[in-house]
Kinemage of the C-alpha trace (Angstrom):
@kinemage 1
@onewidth
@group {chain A} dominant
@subgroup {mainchain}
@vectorlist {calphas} color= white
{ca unk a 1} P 117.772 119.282 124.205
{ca unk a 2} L 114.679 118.369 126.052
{ca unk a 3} L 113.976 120.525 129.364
{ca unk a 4} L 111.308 119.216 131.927
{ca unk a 5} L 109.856 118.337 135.061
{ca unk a 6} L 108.385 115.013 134.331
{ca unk a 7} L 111.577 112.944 135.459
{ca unk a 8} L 109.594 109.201 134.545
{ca unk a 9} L 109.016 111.038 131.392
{ca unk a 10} L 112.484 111.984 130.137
{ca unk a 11} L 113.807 108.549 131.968
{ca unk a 12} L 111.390 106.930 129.508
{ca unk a 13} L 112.114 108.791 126.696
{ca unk a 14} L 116.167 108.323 127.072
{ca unk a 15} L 115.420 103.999 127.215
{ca unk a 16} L 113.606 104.979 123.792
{ca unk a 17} L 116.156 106.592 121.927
{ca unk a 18} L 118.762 105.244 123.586
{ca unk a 19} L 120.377 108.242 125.316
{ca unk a 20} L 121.587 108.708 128.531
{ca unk a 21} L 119.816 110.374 131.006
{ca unk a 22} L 120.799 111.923 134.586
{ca unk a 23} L 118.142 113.502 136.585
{ca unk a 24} L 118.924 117.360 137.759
{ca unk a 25} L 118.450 118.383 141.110
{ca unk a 26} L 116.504 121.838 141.006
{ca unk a 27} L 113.305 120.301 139.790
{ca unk a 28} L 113.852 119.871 136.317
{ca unk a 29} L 116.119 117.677 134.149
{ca unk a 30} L 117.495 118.226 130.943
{ca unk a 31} L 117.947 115.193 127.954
{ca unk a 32} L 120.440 115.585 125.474
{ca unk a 33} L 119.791 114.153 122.017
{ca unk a 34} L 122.948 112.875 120.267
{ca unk a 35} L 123.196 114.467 116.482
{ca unk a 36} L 123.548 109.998 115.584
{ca unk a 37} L 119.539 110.377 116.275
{ca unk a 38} L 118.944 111.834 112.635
{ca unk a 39} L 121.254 109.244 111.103
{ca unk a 40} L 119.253 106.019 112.851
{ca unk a 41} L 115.901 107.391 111.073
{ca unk a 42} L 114.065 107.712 113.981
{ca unk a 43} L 112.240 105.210 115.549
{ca unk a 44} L 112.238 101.589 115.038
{ca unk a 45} L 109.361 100.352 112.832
{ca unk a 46} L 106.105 99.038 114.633
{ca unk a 47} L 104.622 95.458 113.764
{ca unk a 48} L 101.410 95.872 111.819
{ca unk a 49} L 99.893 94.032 109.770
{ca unk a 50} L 100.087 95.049 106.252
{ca unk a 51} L 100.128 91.547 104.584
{ca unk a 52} L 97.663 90.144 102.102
{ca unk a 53} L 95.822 88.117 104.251
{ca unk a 54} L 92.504 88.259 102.282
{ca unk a 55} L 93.722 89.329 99.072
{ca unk a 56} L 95.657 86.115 98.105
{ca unk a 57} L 95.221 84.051 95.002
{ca unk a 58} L 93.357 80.743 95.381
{ca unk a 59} L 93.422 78.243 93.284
{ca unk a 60} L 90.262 76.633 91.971
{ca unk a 61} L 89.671 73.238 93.213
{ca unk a 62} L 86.070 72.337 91.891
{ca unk a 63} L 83.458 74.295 90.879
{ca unk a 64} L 79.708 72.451 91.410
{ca unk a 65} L 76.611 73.604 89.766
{ca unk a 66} L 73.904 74.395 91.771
{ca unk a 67} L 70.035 74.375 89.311
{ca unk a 68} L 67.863 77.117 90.723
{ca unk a 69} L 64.149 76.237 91.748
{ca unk a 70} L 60.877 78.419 90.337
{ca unk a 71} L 60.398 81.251 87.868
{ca unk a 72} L 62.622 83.529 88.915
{ca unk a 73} L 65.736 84.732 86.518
{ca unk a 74} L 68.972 84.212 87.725
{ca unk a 75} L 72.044 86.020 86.263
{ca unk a 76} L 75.707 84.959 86.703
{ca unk a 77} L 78.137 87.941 86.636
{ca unk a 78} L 82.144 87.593 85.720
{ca unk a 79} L 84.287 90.047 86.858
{ca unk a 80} L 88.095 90.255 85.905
{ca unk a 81} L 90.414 92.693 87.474
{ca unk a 82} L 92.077 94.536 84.357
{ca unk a 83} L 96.113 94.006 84.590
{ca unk a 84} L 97.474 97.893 85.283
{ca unk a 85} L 94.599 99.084 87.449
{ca unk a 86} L 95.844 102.665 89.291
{ca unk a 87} L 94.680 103.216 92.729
{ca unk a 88} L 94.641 106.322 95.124
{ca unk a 89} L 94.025 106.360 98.615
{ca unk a 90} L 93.873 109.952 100.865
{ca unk a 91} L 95.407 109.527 104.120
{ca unk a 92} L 95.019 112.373 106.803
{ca unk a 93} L 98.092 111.868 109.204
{ca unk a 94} L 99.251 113.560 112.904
{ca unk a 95} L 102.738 113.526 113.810
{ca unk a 96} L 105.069 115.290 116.359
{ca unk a 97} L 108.311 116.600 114.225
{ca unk a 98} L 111.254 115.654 115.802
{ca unk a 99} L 113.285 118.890 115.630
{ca unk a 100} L 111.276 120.765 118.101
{ca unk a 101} L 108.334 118.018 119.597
{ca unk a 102} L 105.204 119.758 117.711
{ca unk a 103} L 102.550 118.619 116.299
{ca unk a 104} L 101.921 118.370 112.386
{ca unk a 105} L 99.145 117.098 110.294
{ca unk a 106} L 100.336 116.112 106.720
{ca unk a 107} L 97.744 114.641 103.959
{ca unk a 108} L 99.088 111.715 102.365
{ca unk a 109} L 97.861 110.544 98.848
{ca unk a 110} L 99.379 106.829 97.241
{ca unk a 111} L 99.353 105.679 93.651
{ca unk a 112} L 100.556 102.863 92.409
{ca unk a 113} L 100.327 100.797 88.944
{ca unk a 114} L 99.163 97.316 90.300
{ca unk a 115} L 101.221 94.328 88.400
{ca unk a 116} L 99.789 90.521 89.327
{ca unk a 117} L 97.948 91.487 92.807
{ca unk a 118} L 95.776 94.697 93.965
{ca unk a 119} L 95.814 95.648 98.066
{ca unk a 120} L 93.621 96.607 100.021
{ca unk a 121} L 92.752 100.003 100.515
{ca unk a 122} L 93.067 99.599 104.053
{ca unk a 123} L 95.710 98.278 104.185
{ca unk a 124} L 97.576 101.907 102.755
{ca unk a 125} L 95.869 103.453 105.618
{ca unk a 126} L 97.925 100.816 108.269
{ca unk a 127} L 101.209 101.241 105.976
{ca unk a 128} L 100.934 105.073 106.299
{ca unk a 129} L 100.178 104.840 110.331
{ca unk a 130} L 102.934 102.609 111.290
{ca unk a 131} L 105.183 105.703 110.128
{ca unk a 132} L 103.253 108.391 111.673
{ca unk a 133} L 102.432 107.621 115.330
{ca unk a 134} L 106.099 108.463 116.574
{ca unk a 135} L 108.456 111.473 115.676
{ca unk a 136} L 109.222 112.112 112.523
{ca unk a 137} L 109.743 113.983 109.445
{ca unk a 138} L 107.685 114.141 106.217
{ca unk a 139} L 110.147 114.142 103.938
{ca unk a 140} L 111.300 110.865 105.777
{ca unk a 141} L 107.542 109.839 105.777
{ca unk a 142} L 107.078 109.683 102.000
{ca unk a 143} L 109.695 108.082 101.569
{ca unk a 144} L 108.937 105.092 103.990
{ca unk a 145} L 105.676 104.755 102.676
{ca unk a 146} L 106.989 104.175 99.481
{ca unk a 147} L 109.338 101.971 100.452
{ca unk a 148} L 106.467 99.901 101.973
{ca unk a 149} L 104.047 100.341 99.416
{ca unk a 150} L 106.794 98.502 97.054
{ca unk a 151} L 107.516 95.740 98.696
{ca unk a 152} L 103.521 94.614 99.461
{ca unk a 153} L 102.408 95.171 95.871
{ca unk a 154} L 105.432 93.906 94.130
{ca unk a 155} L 105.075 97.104 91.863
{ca unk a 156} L 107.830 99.456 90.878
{ca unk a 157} L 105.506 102.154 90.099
{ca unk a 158} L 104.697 104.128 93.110
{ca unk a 159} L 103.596 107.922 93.725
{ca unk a 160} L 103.466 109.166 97.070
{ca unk a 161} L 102.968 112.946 97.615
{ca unk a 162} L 102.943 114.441 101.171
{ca unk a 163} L 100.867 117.640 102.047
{ca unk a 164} L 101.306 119.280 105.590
{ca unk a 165} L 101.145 122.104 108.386
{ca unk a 166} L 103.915 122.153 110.519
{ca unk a 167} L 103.316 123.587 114.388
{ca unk a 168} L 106.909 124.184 114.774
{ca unk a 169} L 106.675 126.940 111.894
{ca unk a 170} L 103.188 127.874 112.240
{ca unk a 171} L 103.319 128.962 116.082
{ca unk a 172} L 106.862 129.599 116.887
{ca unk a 173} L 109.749 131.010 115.384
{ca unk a 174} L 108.799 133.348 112.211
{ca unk a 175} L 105.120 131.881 113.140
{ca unk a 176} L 103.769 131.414 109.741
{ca unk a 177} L 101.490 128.855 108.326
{ca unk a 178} L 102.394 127.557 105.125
{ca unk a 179} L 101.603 124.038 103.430
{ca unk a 180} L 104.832 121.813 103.065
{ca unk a 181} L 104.441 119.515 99.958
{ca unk a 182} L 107.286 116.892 98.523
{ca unk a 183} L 106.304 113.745 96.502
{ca unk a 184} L 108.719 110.431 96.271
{ca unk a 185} L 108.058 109.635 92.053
{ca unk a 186} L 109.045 106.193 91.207
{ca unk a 187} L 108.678 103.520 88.184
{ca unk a 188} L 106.363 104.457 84.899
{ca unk a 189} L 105.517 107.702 87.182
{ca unk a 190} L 108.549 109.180 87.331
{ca unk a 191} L 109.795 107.855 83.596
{ca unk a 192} L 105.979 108.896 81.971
{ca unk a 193} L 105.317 112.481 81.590
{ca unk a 194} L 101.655 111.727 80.802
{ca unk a 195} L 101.214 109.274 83.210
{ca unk a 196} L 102.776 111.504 85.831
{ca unk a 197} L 100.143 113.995 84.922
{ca unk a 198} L 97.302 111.993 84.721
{ca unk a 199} L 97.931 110.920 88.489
{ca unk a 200} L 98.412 114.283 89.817
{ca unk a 201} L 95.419 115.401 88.029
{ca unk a 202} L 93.428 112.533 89.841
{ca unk a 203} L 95.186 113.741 92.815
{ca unk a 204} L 93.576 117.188 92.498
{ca unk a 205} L 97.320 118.416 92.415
């Protein structure tokens, strides 16, 4: 139940979630939230843009030599990507829960086994954002960053551990802060005791 003032507020908020809405007449209005809200997940997912744009293979067409002029060494360098690199990323999130519409931060780390293809750091930052900036719950936020982080690195192996303060805890009700942590353990992580270990050690966890 959401009590306020702001009728263009609540009016917007109802088109949103897909409630209905019926302004009061004593200067505030009250929105009720159907219990069907928790099973639709929340909020729709956001375009962004998460694909591998300029991480893509290319194949090679032609490859020219070019002689180099004067005295000066030259020195060619080969790089090759090694085929199970692990990479970690540290998000730092803000969300408004959606049991009572208060703020929490939640640290996200990501790990995942990389098969034919690595992504772009970055790119874990936009997969992790597209979840966060609407209301939600961490344990549903690990999980949909997993989810995600699957599907755009065509790896099984995914870690995702969540680490957060929530408002709704900290300043109301029994008011007392306390760090929330869950993980979502999939692939080699969750089968491999030592790899499992060796991550959360990397993790600092």
């Amino acid at each position: 139940m959401i009590v306020s003032g702001n009728i263009p507020f609540l009016q917007e908020m109802a088109e949103i979630i897909g409630a209905r809405f019926t302004p009061g007449q004593v200067g505030r209005s009250t929105l009720y939230v159907s219990d069907r809200w928790v099973a639709r997940h929340g909020f729709q997912q956001e375009d962004h843009r998460t694909d591998l744009i300029e991480s893509t293979w290319m194949p090679v067409r032609r490859v020219t030599p070019v002689l180099a002029e004067g005295n000066k060494p030259f020195i060619v360098y080969s790089f090759k990507c090694e085929p199970h690199p692990t990479f970690l990323i540290g998000v730092h999130l803000s969300h408004n829960c959606e049991h009572h519409l208060l703020p929490f931060w939640c640290d996200i780390i990501v790990a995942y086994i990389a098969e034919d293809k690595v992504l772009g750091l970055s790119k874990f930052a936009r997969i992790a954002r597209q979840f966060a900036h609407r209301l939600q719950l961490q344990e549903r936020l690990t999980h949909q960053i997993a989810d995600v982080s699957q599907r755009v690195t065509g790896s099984d192996d995914v870690f995702v551990v969540g680490r957060g303060e929530h408002l709704c805890m900290s300043m109301r009700g029994i008011k007392t802060p306390s760090i929330m942590s869950n993980s979502v353990v999939r692939g080699k992580f969750r089968d491999l005791l030592t790899l499992r270990a060796e991550a959360l050690s990397l993790m600092g966890l």
